[in-house]
N, C-alpha and C positions, 0 to 999 in steps of 0.2 A: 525849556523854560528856566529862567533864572532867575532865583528870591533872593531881595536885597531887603535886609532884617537888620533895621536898628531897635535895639533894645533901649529902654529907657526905666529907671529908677527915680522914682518921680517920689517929691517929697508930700506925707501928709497932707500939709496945711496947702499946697496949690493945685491937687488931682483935678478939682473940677476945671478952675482956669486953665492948668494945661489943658487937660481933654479938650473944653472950649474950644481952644486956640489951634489945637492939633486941626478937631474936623472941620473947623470954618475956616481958616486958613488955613496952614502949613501944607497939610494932604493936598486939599485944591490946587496950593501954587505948585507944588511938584506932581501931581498928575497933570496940569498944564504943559508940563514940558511937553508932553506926549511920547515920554520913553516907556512909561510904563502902562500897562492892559488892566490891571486893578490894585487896591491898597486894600487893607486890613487892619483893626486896631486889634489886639489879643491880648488879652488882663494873663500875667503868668502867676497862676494859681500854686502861691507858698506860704510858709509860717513865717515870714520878714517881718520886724517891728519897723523896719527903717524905709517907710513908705512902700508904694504899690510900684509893682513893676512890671513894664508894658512891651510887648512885640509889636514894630507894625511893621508888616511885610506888603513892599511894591512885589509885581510882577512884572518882569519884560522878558520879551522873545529871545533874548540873546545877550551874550559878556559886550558885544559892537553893540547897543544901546545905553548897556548901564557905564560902560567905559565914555558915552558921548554923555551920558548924563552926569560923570563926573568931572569931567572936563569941561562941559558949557555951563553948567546948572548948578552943580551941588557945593560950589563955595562960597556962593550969596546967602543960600537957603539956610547953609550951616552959620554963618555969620548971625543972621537975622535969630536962627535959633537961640545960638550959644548969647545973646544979649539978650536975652528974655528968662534963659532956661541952663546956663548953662551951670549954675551950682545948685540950683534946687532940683533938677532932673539929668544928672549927668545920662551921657550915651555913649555906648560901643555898637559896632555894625556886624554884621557876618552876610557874605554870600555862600547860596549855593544855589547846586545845580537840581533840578524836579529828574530824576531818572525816568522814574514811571509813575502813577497813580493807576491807583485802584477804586 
């Protein structure tokens, strides 16, 4: 299993319209793709004054998923993001791999 985790710093004054916009859109459209098995939003609990900052981790079976979800899918999605969102919630990404769970 493979977590694709973009992190987001999200400013004060827009948390709730991002939120909004995350789970009524954004999430939707890219779990539409149907690369990924489920998504998650995760508040990351710090002492930050410079806004909230968010995890949201897709899931998919495999790097041949997310490697086809960034080639078919994730350069629109990021477009459409980064003109809404892209100086008030900047983002970085991280993959990894689920070894095991417990």
């Amino acid at each position: 299993m493979i977590i694709y985790n973009i992190t987001a710093n999200v400013s004060l004054e827009i948390v709730d319209k991002w939120l909004k916009w995350m789970k009524e859109v954004h999430i939707p459209h890219v779990m539409k793709t149907n690369m990924f098995v489920s998504a998650s939003i995760n508040r990351i609990i710090s002492n930050s004054d410079s806004g909230i900052t968010y995890a949201i981790a897709y899931k998919c079976n495999s790097l041949q998923d997310l490697q086809k979800y960034e080639i078919s899918f994730s350069k629109n999605l990021r477009v459409e993001y980064d003109l809404k969102f892209a100086q008030s919630a900047p983002t970085f990404r991280t993959i990894m791999e689920v070894l095991d769970e417990f």
